[in-house]
N, CA, C and O of each residue as an XYZ file, in Angstrom:
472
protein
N     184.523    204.504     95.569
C     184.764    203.655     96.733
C     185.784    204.331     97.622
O     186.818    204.783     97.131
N     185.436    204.439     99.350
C     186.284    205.178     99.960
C     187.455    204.024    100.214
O     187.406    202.811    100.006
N     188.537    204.863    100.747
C     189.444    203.923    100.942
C     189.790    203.809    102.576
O     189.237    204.434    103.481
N     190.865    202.829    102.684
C     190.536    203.063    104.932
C     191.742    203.403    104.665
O     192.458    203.284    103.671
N     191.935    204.060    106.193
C     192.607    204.910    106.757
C     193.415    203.499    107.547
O     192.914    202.387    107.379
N     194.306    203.609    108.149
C     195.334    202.699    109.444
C     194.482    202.165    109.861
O     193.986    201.124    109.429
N     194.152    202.801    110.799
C     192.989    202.615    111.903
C     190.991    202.267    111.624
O     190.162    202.062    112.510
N     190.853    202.297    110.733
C     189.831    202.293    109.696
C     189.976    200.764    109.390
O     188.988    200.041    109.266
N     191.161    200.350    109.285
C     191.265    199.097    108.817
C     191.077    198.190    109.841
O     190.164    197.364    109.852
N     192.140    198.354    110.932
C     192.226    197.976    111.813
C     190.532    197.592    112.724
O     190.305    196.519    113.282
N     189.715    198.575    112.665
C     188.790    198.517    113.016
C     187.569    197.561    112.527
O     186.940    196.791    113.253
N     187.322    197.834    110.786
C     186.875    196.926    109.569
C     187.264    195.274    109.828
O     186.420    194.378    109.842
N     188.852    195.061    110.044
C     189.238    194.006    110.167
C     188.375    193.704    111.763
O     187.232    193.293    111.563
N     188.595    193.787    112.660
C     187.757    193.792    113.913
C     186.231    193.241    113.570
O     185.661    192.174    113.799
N     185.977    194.038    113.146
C     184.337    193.901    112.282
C     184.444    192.324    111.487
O     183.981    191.390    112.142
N     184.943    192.048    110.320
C     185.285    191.408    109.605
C     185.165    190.070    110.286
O     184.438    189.078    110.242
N     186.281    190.536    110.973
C     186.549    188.721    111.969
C     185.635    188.119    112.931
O     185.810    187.031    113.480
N     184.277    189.202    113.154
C     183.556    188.443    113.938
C     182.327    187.894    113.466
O     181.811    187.921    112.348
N     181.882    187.275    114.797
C     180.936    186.435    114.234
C     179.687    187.580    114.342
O     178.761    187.285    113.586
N     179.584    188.154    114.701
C     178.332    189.240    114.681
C     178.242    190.061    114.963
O     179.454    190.174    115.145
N     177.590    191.712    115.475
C     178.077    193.070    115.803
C     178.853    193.020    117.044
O     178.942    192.171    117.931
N     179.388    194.165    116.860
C     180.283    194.228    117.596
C     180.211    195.876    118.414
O     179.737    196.725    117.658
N     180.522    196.293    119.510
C     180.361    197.545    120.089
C     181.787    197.946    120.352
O     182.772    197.307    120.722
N     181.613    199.031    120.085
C     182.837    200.055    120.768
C     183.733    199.140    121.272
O     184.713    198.641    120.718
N     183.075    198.883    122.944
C     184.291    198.268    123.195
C     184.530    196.924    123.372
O     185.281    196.417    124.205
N     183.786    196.320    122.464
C     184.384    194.960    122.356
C     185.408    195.179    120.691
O     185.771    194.199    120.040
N     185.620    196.182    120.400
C     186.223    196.377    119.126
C     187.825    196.800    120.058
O     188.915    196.380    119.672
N     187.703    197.432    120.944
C     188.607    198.354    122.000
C     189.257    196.810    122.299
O     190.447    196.634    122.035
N     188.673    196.008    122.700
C     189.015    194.634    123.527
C     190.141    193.789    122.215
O     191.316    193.436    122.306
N     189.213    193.699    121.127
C     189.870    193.148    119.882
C     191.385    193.763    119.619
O     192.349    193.002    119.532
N     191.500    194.974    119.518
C     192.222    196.009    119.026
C     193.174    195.607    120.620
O     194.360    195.307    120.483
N     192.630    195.629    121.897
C     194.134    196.161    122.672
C     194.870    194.086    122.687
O     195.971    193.810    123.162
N     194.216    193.357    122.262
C     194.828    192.070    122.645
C     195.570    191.739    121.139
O     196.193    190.700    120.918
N     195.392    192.720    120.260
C     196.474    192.854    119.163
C     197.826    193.461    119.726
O     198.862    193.170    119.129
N     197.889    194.395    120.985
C     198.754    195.072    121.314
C     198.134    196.854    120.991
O     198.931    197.786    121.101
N     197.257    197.002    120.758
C     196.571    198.759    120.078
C     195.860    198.779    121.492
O     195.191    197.932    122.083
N     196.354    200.378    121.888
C     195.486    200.941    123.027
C     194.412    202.019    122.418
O     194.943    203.063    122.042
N     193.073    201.948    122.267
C     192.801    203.139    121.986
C     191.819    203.466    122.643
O     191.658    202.452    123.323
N     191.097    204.106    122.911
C     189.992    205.179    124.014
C     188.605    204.622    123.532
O     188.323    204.833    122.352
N     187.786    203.995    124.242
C     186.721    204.312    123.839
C     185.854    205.172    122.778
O     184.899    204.814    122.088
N     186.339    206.109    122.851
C     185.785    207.546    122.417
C     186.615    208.191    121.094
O     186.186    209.149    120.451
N     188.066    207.388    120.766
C     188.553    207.595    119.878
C     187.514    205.965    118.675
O     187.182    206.309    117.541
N     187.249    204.805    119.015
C     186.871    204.336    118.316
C     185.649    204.622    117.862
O     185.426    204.610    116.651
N     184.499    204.976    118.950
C     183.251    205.844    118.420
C     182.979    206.695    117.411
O     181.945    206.754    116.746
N     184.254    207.555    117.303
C     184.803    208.579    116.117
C     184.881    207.799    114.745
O     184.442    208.119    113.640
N     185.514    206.777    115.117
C     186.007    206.325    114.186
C     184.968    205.141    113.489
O     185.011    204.732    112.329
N     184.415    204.901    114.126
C     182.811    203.933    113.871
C     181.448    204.790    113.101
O     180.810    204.488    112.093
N     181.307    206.052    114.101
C     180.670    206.678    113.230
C     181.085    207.334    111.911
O     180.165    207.698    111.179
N     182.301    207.526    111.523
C     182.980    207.419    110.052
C     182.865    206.523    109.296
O     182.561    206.387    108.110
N     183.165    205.857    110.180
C     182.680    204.311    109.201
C     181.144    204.275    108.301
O     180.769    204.232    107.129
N     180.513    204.327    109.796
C     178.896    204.600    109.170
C     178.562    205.265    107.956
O     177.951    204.983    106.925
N     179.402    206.619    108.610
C     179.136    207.853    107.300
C     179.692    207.310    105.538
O     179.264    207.490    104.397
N     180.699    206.681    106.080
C     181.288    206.415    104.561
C     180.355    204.994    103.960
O     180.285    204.850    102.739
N     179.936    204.382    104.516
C     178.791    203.258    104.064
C     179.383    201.926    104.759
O     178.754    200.871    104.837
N     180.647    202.129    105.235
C     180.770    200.631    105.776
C     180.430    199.841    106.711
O     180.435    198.619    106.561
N     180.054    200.492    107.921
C     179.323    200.008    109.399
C     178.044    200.102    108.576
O     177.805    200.453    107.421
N     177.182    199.584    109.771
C     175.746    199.941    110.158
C     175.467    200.218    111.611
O     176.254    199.590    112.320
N     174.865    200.732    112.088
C     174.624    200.367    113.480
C     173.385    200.227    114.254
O     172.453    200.951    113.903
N     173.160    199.244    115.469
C     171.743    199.249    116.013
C     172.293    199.735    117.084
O     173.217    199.413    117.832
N     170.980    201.195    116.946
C     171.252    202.280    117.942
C     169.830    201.874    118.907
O     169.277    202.602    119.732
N     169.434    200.393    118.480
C     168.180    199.944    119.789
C     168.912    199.514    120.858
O     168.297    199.769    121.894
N     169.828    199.038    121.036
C     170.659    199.069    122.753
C     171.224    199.609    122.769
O     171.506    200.401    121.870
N     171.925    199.448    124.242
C     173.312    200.530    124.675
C     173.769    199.467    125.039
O     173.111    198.627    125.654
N     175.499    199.291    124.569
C     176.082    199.895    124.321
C     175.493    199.877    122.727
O     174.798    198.885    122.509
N     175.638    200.722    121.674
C     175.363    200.775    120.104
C     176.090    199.257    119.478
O     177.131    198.902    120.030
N     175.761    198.739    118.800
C     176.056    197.565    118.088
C     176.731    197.852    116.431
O     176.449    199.036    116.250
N     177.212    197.529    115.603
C     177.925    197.714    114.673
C     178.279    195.936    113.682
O     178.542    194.794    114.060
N     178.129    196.448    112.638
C     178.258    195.320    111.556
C     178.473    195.985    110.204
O     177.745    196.720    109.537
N     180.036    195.367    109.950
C     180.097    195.481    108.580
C     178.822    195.161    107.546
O     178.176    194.117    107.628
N     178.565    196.148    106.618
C     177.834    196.075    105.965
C     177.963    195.017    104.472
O     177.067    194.396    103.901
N     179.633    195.128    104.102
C     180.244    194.402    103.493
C     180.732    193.411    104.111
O     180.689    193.367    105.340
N     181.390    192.251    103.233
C     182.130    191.431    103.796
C     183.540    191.651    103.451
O     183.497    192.760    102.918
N     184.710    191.282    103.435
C     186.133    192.276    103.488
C     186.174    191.622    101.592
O     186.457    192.439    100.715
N     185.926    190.438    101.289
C     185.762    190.198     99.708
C     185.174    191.042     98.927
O     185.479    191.256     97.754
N     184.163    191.641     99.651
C     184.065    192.735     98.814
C     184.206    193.775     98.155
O     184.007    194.259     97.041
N     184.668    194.027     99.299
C     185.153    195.568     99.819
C     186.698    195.206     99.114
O     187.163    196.309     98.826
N     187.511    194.325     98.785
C     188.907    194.387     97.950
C     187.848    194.078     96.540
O     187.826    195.049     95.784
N     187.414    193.485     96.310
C     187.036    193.593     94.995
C     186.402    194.910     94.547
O     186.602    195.061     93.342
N     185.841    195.725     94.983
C     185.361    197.016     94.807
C     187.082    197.740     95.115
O     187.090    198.968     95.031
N     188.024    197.289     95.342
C     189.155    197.962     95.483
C     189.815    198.280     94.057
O     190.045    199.378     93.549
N     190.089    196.773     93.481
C     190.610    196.361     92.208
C     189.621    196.741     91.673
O     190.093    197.818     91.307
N     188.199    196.773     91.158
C     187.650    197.210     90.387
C     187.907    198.932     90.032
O     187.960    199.364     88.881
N     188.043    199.753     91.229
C     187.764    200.850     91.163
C     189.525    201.399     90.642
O     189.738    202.323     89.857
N     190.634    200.527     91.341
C     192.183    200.600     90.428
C     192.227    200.602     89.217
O     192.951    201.362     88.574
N     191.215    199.482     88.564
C     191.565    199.134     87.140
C     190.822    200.172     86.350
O     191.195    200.417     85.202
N     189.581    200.932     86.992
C     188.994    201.224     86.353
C     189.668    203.008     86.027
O     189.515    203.621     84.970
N     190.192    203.370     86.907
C     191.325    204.218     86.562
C     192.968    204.353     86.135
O     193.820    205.205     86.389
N     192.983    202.927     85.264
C     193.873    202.404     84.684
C     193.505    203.363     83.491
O     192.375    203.679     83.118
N     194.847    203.793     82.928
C     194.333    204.884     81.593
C     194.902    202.981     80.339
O     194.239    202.859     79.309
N     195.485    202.380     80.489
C     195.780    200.812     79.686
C     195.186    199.656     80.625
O     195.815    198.889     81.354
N     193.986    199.728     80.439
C     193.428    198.240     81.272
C     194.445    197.120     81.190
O     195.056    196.567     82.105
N     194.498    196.835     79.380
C     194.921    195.446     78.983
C     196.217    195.438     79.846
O     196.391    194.431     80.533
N     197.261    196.544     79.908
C     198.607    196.328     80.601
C     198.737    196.000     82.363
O     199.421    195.310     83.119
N     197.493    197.079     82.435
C     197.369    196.497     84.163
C     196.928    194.951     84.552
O     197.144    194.297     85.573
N     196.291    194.658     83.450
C     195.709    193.070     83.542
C     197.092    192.073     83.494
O     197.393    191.132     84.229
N     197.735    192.600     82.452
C     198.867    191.856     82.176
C     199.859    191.519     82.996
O     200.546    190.499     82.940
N     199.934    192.587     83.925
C     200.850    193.114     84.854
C     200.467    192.331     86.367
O     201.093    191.940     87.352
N     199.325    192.359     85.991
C     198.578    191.324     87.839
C     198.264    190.019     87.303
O     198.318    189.145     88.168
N     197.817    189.434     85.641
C     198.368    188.229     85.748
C     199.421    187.344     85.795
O     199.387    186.138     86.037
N     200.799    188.385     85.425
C     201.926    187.749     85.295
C     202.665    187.544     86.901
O     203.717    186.958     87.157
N     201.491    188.410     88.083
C     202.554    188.534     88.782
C     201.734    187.476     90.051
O     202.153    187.289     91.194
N     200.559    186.934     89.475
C     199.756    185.606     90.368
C     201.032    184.804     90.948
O     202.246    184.936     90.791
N     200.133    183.817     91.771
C     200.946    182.448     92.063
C     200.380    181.719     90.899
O     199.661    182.373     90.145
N     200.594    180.455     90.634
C     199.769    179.623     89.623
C     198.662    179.078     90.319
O     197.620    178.822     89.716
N     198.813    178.846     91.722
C     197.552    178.429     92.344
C     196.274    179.571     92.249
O     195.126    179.132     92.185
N     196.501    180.988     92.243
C     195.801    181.920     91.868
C     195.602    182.007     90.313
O     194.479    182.411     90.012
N     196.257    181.782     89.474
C     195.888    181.764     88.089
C     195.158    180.350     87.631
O     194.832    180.266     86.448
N     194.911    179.331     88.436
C     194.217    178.268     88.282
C     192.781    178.903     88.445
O     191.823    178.569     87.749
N     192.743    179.725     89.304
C     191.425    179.939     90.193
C     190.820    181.185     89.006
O     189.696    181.400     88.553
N     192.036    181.778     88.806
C     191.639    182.809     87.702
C     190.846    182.492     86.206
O     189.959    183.143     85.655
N     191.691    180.932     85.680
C     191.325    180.404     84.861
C     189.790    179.530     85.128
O     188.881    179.606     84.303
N     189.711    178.965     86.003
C     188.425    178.289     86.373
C     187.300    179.531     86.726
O     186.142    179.115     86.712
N     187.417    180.662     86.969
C     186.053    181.347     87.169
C     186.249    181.916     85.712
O     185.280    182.667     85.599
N     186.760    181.962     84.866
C     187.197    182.893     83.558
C     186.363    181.913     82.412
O     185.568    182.306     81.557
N     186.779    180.616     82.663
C     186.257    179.726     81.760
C     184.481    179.466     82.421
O     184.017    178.576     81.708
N     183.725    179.773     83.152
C     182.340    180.065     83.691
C     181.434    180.856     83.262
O     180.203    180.883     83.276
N     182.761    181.875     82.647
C     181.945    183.649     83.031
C     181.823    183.659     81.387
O     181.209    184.689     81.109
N     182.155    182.932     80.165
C     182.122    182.731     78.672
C     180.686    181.806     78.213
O     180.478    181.537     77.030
């Protein structure tokens, strides 16, 4: 699983939060009313990376190009933690270590999908 970059994120999150594809520069629009200036042509770069690494898609049937996370951002952190733990050389301690350090409202939630999955 690749990981994002600053701006990678920034962009993903953009993606993420909308309701449906999104182009260049309505990502440009998202990004500068955060306070981020960036170029047209620097996000294109950075979209078609995206693509390349598996996370965009894009419909290259209009202009301007259209774009949609392929994931949803739940996923994409769970493929995060999966791929952490799984280069955990002590699973059981890393487990130990992220359940002790929940809220209890998260270890409720932990316990209710835990008691499902038996």
């Amino acid at each position: 699983m690749s990981t994002l970059g600053e701006l990678e994120r920034a962009v993903m999150d953009a993606l993420w939060d909308a309701d449906g594809s999104l182009s260049a520069y309505d990502v440009q629009h998202t990004l500068e009313a955060e306070g981020r200036t960036l170029a047209a042509t620097t996000l294109l770069t950075v979209l078609s990376r995206l693509e390349k690494k598996g996370f965009v898609a894009s419909d290259r049937s209009s202009r301007p190009h259209r774009y949609t996370a392929v994931a949803s951002r739940a996923d994409h952190v769970a493929e995060l933690m999966h791929s952490v733990l799984g280069d955990a050389g002590d699973r059981t301690a890393v487990l130990e270590r992220f359940v002790g350090g929940v809220s209890a409202e998260d270890a409720a939630v932990l316990r209710r999908l835990l008691g499902g999955a038996g």
